[in-house]
CHARMM-style PDB file with segment names, atoms N, HN, CA, C and O in Angstrom:
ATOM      1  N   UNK     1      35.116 118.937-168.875  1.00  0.00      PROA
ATOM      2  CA  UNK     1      35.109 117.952-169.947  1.00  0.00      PROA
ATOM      3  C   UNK     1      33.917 117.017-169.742  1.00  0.00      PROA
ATOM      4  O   UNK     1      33.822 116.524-168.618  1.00  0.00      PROA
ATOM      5  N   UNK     2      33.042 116.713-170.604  1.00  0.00      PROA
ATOM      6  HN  UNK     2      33.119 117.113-171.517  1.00  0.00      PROA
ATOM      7  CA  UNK     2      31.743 116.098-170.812  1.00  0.00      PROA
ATOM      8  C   UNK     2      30.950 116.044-169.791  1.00  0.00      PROA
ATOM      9  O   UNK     2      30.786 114.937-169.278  1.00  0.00      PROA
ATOM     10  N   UNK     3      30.420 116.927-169.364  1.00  0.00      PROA
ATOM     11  HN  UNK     3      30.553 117.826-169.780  1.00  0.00      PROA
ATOM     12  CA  UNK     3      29.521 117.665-168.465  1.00  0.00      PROA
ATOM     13  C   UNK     3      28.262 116.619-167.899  1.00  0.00      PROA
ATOM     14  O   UNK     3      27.625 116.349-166.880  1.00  0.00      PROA
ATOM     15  N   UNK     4      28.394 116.264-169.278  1.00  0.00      PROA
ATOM     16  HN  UNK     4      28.911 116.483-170.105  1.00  0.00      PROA
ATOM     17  CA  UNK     4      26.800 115.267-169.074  1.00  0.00      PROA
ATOM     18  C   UNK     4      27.076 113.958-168.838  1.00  0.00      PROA
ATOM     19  O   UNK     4      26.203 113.101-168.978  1.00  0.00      PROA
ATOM     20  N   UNK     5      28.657 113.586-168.351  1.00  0.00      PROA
ATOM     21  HN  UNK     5      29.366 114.282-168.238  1.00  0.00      PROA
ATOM     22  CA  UNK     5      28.645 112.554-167.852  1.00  0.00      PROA
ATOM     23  C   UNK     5      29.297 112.505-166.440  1.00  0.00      PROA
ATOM     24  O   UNK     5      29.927 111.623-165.857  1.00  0.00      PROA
ATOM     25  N   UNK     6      28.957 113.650-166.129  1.00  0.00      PROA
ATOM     26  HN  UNK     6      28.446 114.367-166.603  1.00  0.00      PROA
ATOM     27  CA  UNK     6      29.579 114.173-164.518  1.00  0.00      PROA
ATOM     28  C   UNK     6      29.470 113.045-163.715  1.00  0.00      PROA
ATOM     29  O   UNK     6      30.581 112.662-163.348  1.00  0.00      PROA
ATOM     30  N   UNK     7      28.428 112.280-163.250  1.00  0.00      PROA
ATOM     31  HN  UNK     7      27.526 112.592-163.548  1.00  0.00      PROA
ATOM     32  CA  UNK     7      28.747 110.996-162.386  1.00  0.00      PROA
ATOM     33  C   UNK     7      29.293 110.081-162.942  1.00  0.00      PROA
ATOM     34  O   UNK     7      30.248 109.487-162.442  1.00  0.00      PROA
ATOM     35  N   UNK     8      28.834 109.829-163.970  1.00  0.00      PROA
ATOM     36  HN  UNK     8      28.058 110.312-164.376  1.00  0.00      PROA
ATOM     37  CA  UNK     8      29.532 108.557-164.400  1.00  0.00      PROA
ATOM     38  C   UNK     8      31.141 108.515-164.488  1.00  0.00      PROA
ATOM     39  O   UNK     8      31.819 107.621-163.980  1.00  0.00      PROA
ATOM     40  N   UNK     9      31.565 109.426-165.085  1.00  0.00      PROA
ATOM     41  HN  UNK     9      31.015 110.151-165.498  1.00  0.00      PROA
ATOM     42  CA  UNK     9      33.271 110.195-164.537  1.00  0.00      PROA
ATOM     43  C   UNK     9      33.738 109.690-163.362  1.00  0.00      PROA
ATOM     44  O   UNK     9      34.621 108.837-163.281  1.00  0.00      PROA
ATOM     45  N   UNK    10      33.093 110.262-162.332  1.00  0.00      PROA
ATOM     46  HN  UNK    10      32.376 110.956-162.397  1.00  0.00      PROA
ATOM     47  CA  UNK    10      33.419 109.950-161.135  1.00  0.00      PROA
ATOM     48  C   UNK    10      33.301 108.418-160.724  1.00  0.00      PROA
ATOM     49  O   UNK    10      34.248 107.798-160.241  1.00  0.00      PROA
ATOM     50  N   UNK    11      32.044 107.865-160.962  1.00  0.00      PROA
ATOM     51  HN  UNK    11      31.274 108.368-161.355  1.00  0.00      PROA
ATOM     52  CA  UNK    11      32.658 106.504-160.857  1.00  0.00      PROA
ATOM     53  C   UNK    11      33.281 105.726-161.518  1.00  0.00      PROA
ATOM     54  O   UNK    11      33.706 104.707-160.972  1.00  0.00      PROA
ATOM     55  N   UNK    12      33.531 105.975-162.928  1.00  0.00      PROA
ATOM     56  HN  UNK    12      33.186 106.802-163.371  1.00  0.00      PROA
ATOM     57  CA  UNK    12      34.567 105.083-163.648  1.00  0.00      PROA
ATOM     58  C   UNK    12      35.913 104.938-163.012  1.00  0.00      PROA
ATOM     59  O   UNK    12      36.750 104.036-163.033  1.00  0.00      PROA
ATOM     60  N   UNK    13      35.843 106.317-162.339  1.00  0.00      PROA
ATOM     61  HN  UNK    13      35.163 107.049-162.322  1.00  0.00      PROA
ATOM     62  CA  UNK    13      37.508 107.014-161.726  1.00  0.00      PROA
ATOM     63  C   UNK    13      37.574 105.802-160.672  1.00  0.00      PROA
ATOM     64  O   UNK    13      38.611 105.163-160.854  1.00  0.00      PROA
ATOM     65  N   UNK    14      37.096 105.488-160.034  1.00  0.00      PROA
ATOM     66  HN  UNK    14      36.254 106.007-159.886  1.00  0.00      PROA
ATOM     67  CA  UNK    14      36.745 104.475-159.114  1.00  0.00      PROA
ATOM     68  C   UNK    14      37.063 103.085-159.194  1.00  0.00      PROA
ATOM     69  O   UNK    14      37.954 102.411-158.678  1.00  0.00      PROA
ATOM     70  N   UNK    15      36.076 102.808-160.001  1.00  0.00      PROA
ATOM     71  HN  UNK    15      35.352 103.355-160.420  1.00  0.00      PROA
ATOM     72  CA  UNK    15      35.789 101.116-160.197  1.00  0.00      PROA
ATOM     73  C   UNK    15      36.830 100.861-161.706  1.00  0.00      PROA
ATOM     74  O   UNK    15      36.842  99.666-162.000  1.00  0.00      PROA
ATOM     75  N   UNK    16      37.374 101.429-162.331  1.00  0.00      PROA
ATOM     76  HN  UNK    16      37.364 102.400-162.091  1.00  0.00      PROA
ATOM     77  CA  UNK    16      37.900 101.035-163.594  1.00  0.00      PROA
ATOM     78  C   UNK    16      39.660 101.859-163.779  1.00  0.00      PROA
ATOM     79  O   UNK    16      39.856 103.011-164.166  1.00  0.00      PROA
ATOM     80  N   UNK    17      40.531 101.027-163.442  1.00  0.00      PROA
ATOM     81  HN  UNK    17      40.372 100.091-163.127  1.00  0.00      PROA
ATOM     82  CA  UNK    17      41.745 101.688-163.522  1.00  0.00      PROA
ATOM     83  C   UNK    17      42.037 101.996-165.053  1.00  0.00      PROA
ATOM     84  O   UNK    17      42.767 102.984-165.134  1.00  0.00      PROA
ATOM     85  N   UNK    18      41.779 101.591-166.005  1.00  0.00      PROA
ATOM     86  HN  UNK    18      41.186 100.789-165.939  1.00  0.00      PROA
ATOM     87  CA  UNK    18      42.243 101.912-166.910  1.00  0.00      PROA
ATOM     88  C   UNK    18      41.601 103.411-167.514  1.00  0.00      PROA
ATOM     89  O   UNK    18      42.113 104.274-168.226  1.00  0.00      PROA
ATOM     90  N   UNK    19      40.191 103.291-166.861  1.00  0.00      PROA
ATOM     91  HN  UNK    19      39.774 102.590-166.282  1.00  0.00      PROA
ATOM     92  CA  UNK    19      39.500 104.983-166.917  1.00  0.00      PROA
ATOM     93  C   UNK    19      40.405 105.902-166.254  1.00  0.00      PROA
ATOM     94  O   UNK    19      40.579 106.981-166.821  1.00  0.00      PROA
ATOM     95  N   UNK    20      41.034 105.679-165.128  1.00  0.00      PROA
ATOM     96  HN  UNK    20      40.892 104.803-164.668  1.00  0.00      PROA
ATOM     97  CA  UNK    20      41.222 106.424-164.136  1.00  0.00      PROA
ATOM     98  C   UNK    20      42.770 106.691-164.486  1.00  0.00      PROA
ATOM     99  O   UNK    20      43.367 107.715-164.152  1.00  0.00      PROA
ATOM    100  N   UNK    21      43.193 105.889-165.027  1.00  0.00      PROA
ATOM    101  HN  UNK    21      42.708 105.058-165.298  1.00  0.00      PROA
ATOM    102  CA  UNK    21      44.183 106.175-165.691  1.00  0.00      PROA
ATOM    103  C   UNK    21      44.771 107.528-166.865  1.00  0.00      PROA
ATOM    104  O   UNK    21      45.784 108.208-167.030  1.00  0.00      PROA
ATOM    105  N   UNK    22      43.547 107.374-167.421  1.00  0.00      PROA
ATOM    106  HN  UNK    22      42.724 106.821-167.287  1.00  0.00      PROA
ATOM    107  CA  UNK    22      43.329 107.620-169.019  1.00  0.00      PROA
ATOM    108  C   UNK    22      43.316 108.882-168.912  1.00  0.00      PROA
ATOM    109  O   UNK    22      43.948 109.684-169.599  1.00  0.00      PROA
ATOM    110  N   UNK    23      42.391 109.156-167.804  1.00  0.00      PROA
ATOM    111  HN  UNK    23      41.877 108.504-167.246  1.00  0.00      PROA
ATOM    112  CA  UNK    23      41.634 110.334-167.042  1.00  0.00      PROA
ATOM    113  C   UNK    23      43.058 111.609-166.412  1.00  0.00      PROA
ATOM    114  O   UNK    23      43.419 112.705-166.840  1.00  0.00      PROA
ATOM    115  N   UNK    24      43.463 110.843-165.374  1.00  0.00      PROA
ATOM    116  HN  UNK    24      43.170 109.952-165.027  1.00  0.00      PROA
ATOM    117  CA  UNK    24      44.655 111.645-164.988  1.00  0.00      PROA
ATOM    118  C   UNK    24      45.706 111.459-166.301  1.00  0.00      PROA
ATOM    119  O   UNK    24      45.882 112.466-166.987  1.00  0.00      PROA
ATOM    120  N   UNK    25      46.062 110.833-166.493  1.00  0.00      PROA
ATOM    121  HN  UNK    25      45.919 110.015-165.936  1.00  0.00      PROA
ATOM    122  CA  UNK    25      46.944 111.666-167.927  1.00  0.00      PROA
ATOM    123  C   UNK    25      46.677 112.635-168.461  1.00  0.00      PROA
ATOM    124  O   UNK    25      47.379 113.587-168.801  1.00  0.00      PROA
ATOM    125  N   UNK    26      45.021 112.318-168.623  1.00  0.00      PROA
ATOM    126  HN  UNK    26      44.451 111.544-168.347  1.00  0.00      PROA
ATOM    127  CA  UNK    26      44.877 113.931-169.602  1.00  0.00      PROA
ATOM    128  C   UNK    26      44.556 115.221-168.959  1.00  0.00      PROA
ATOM    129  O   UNK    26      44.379 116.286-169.549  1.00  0.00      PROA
ATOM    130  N   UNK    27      44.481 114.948-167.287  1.00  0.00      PROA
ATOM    131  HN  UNK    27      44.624 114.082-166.808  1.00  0.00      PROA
ATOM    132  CA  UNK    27      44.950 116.230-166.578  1.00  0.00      PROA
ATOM    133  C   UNK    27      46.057 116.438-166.652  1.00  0.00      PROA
ATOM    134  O   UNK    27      46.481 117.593-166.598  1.00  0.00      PROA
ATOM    135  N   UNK    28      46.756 115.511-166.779  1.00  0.00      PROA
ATOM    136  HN  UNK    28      46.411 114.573-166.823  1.00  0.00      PROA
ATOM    137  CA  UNK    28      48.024 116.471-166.267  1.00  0.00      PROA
ATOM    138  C   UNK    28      48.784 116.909-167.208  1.00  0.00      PROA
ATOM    139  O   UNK    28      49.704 117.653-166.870  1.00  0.00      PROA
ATOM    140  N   UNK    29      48.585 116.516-168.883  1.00  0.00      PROA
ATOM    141  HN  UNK    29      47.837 115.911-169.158  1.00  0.00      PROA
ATOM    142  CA  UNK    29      48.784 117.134-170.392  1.00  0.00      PROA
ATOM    143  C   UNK    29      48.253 118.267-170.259  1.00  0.00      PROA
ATOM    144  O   UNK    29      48.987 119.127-170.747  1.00  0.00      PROA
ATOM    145  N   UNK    30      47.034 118.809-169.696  1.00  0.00      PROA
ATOM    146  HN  UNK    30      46.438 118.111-169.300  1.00  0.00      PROA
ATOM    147  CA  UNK    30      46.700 119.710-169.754  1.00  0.00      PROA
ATOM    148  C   UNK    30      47.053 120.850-168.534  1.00  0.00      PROA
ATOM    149  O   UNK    30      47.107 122.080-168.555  1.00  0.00      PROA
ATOM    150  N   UNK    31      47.223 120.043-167.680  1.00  0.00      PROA
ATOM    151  HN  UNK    31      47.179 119.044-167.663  1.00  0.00      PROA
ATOM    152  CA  UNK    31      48.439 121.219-167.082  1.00  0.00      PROA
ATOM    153  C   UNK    31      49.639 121.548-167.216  1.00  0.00      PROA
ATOM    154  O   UNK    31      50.157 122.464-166.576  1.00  0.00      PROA
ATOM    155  N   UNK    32      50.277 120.785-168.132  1.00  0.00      PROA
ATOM    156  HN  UNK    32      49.856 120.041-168.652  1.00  0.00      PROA
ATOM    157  CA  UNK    32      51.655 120.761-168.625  1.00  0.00      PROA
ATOM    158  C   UNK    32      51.083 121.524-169.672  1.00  0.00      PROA
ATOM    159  O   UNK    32      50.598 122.488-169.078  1.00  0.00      PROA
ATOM    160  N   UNK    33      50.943 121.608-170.413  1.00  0.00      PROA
ATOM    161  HN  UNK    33      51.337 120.826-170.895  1.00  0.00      PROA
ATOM    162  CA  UNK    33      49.996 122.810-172.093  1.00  0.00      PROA
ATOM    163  C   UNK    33      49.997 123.823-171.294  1.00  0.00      PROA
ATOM    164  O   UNK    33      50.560 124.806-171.775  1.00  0.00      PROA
ATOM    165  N   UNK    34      49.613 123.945-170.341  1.00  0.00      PROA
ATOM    166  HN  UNK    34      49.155 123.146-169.950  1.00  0.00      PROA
ATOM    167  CA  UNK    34      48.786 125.396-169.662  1.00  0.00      PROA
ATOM    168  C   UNK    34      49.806 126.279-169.402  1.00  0.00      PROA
ATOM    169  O   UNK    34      49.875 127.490-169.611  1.00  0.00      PROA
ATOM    170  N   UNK    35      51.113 124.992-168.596  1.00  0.00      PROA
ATOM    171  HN  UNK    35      51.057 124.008-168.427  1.00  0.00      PROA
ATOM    172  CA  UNK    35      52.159 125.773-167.735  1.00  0.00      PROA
ATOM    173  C   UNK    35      53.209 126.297-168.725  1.00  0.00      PROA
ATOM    174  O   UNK    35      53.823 127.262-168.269  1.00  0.00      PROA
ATOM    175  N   UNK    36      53.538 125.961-169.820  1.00  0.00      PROA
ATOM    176  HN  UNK    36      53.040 125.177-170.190  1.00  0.00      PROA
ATOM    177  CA  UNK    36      54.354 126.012-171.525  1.00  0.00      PROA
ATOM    178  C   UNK    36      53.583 126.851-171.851  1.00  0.00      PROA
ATOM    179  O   UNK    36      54.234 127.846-172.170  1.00  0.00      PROA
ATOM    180  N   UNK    37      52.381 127.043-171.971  1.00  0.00      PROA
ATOM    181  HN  UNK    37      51.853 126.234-171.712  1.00  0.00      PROA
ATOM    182  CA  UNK    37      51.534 128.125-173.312  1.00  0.00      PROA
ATOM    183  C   UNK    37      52.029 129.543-172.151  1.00  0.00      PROA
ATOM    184  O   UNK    37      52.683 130.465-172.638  1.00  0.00      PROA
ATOM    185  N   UNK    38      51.637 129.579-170.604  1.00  0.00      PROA
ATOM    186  HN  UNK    38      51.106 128.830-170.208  1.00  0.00      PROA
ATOM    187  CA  UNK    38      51.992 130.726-170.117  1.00  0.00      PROA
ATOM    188  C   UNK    38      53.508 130.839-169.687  1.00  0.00      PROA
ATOM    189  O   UNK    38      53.795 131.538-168.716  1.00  0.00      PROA
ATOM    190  N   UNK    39      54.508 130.145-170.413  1.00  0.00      PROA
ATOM    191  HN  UNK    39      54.275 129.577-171.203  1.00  0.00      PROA
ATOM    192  CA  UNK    39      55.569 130.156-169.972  1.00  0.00      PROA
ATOM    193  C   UNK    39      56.520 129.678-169.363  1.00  0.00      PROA
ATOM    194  O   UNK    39      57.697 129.538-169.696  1.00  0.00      PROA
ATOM    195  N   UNK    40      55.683 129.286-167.938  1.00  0.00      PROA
ATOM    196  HN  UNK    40      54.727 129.400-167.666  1.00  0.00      PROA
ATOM    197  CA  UNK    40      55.763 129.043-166.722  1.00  0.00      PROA
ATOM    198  C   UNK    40      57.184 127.546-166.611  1.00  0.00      PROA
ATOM    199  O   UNK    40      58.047 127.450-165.738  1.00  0.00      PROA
ATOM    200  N   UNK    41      56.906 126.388-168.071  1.00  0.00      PROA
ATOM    201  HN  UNK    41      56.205 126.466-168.780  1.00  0.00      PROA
ATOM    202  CA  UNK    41      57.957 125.730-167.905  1.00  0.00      PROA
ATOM    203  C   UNK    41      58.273 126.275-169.735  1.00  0.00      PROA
ATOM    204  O   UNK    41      57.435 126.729-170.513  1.00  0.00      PROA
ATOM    205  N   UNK    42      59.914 125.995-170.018  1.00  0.00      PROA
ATOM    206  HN  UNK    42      60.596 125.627-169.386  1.00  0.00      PROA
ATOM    207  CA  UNK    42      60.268 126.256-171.173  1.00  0.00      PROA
ATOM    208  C   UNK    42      59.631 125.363-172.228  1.00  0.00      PROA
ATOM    209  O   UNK    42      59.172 124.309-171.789  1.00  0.00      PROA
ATOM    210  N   UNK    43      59.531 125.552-173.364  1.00  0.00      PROA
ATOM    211  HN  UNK    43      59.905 126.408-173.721  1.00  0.00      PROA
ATOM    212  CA  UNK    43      58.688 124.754-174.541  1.00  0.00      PROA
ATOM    213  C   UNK    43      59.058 125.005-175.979  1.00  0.00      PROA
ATOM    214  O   UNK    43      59.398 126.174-176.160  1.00  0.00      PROA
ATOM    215  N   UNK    44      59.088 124.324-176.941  1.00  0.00      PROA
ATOM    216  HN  UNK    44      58.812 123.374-176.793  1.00  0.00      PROA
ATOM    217  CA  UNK    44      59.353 125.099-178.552  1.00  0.00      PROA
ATOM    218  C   UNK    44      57.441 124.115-178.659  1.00  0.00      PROA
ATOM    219  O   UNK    44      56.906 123.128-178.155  1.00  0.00      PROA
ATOM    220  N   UNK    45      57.121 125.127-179.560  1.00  0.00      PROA
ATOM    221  HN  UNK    45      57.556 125.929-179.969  1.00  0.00      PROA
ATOM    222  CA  UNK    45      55.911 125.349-180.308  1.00  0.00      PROA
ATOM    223  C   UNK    45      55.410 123.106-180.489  1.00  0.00      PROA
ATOM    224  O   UNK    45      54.487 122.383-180.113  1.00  0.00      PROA
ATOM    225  N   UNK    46      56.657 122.938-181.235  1.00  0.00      PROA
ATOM    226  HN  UNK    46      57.406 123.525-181.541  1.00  0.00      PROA
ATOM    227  CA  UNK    46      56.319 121.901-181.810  1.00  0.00      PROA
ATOM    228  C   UNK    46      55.873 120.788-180.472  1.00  0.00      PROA
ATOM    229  O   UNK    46      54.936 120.003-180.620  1.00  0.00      PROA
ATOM    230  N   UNK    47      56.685 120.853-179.166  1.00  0.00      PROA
ATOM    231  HN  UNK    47      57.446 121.490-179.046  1.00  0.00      PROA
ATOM    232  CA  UNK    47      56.398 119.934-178.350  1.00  0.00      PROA
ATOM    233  C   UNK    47      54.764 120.167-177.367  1.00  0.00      PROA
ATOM    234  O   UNK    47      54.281 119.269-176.678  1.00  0.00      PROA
ATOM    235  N   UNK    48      54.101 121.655-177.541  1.00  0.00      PROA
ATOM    236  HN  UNK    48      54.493 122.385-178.100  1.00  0.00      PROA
ATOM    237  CA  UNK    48      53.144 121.868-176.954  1.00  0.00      PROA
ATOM    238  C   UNK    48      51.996 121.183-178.383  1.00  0.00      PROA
ATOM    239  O   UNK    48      50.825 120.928-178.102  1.00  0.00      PROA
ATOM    240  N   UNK    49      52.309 121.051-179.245  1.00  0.00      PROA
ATOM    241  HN  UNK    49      53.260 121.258-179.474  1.00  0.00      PROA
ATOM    242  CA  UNK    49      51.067 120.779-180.493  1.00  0.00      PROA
ATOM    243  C   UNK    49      51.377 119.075-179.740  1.00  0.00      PROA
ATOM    244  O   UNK    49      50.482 118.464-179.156  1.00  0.00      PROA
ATOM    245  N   UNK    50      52.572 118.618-179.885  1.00  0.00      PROA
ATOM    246  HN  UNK    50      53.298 119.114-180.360  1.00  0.00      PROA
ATOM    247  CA  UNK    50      52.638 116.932-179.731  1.00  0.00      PROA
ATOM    248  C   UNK    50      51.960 116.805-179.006  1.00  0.00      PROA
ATOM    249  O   UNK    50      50.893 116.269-179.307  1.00  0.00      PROA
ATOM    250  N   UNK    51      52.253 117.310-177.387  1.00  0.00      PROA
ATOM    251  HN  UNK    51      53.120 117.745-177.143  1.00  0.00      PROA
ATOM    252  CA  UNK    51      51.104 117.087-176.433  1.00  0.00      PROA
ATOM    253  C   UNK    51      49.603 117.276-176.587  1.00  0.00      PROA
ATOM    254  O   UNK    51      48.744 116.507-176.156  1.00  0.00      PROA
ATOM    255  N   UNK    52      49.415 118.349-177.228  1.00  0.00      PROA
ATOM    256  HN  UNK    52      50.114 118.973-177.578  1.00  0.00      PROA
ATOM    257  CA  UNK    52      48.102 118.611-177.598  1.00  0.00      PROA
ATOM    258  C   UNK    52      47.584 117.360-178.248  1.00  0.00      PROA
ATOM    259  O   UNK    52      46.610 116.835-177.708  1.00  0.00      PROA
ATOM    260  N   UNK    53      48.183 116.695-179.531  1.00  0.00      PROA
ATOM    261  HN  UNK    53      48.974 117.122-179.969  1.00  0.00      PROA
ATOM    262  CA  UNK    53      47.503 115.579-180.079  1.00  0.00      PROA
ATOM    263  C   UNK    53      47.473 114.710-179.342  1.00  0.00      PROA
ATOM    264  O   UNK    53      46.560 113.909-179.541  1.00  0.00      PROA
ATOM    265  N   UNK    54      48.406 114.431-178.170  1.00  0.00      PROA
ATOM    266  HN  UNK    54      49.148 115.082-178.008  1.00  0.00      PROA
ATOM    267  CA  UNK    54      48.261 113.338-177.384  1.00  0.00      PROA
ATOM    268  C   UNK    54      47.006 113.466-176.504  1.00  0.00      PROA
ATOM    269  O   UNK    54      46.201 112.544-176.373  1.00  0.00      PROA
ATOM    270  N   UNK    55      46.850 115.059-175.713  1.00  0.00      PROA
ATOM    271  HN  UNK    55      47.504 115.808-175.819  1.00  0.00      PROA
ATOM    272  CA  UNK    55      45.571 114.801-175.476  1.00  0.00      PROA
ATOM    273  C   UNK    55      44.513 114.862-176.077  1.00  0.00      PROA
ATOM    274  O   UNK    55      43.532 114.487-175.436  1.00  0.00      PROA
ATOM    275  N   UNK    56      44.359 115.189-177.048  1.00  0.00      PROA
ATOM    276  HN  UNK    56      45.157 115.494-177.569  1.00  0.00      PROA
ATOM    277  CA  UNK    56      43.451 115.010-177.287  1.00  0.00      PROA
ATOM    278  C   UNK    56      42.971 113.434-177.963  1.00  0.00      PROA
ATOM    279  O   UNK    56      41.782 113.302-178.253  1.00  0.00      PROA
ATOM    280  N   UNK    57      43.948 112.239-178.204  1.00  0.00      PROA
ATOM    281  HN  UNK    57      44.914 112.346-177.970  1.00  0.00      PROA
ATOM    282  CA  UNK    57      43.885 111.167-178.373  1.00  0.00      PROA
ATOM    283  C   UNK    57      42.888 110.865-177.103  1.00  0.00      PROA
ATOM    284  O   UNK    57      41.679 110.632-177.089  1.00  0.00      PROA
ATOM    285  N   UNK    58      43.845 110.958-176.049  1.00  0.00      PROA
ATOM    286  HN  UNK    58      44.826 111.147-176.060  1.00  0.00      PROA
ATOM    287  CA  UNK    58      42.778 110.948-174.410  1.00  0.00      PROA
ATOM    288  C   UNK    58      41.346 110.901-174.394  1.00  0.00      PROA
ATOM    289  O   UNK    58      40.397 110.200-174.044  1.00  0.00      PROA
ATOM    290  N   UNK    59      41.767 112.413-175.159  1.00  0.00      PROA
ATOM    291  HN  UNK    59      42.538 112.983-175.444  1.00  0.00      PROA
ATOM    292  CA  UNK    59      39.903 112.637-174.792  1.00  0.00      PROA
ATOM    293  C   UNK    59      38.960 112.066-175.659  1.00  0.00      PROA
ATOM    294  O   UNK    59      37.766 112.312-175.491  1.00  0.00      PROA
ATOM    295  N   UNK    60      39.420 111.189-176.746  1.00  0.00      PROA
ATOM    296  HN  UNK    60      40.390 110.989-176.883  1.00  0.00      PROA
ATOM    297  CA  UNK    60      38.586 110.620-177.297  1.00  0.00      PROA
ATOM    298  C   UNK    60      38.776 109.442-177.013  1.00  0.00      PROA
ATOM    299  O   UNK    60      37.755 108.812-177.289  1.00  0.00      PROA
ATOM    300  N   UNK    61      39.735 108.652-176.506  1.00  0.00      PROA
ATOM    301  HN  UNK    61      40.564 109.163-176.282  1.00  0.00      PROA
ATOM    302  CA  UNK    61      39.800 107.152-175.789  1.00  0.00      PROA
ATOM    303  C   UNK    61      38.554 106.998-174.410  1.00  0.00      PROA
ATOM    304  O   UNK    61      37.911 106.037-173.987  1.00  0.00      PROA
ATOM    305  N   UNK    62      38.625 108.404-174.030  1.00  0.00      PROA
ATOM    306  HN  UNK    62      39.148 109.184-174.374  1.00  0.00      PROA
ATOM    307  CA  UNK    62      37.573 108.677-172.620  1.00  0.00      PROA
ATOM    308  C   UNK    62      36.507 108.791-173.174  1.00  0.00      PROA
ATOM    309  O   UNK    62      35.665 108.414-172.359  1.00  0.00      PROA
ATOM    310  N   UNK    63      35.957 109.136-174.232  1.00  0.00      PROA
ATOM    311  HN  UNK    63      36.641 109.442-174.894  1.00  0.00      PROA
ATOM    312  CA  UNK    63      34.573 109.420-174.807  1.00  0.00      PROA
ATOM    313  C   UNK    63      33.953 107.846-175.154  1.00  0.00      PROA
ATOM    314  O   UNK    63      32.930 107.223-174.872  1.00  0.00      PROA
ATOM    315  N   UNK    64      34.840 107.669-175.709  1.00  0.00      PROA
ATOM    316  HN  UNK    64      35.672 108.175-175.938  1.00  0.00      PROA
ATOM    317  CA  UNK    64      34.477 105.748-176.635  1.00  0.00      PROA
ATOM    318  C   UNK    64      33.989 105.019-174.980  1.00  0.00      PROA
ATOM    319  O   UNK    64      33.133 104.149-174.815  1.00  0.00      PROA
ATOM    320  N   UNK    65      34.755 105.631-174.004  1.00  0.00      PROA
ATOM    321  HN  UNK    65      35.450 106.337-174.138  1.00  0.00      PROA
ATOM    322  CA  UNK    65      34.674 104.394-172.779  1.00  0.00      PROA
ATOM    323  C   UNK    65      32.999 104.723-172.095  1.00  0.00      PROA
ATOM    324  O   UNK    65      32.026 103.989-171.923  1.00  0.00      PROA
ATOM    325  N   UNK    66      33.253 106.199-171.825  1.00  0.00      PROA
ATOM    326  HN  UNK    66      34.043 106.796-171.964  1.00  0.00      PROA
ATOM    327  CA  UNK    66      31.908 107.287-171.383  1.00  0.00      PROA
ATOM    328  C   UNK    66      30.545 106.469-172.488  1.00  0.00      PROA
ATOM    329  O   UNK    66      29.758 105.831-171.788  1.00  0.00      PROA
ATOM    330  N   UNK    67      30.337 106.440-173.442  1.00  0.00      PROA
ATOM    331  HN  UNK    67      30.976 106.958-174.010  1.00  0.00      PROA
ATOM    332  CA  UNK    67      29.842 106.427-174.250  1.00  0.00      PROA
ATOM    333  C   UNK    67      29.175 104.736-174.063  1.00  0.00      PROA
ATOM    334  O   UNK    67      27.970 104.491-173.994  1.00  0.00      PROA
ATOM    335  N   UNK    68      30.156 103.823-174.014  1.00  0.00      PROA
ATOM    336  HN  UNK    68      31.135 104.022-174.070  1.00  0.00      PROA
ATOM    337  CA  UNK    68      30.426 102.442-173.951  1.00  0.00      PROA
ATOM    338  C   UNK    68      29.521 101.855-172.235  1.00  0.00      PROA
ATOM    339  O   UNK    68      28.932 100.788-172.066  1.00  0.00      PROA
ATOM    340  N   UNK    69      29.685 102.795-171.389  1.00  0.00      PROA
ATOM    341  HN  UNK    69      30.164 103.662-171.526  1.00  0.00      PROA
ATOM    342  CA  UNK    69      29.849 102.542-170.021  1.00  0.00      PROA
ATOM    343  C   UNK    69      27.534 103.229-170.155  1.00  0.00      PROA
ATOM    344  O   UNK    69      26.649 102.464-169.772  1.00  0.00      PROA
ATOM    345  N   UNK    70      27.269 104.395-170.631  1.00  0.00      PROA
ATOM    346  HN  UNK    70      27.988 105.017-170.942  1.00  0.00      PROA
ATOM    347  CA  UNK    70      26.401 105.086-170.509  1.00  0.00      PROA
ATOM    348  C   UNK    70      25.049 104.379-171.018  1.00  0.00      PROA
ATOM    349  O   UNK    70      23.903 104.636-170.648  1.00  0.00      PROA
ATOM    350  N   UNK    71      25.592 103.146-172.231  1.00  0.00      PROA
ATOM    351  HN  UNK    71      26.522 102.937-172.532  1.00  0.00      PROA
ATOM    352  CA  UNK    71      24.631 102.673-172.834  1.00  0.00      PROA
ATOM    353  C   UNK    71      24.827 101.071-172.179  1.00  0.00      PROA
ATOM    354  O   UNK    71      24.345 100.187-172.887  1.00  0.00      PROA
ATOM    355  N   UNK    72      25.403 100.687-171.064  1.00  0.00      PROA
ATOM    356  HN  UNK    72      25.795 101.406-170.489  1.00  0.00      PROA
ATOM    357  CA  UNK    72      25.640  99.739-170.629  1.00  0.00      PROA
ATOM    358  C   UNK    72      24.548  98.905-169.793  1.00  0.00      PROA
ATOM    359  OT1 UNK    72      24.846  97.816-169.303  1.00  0.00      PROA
TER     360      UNK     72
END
């Protein structure tokens, strides 16, 4: 996920809890998606899309910050 802000990632993760926050949530939506899409935990359709919009809310709360932090 946003390649071209590979360090800056890493230190937001650091110095800014609410990044670091934001950040692990949307790992772990996306390992929860991963583990439901292959099965692995039980799921109906509708609760893997919810999550999906949730992360992907994430990943655009992380972009606005990336974005915010890059031109800083």
């Amino acid at each position: 996920m946003f390649p071209e802000y590979r360090d800056l990632i890493s230190r937001l993760k650091i110095e800014d809890d609410h990044f670091a926050r934001i950040f692990h949530r949307h790992n772990d939506l996306d390992q929860q998606i991963k583990n439901m899409e292959a099965g692995v935990v039980p799921s109906h359709g509708m609760q893997i899309e919810q999550l999906k919009k949730e992360k992907l809310q994430l990943k655009d709360s992380l972009y606005v910050i990336l974005r915010k932090a890059a031109n800083a």
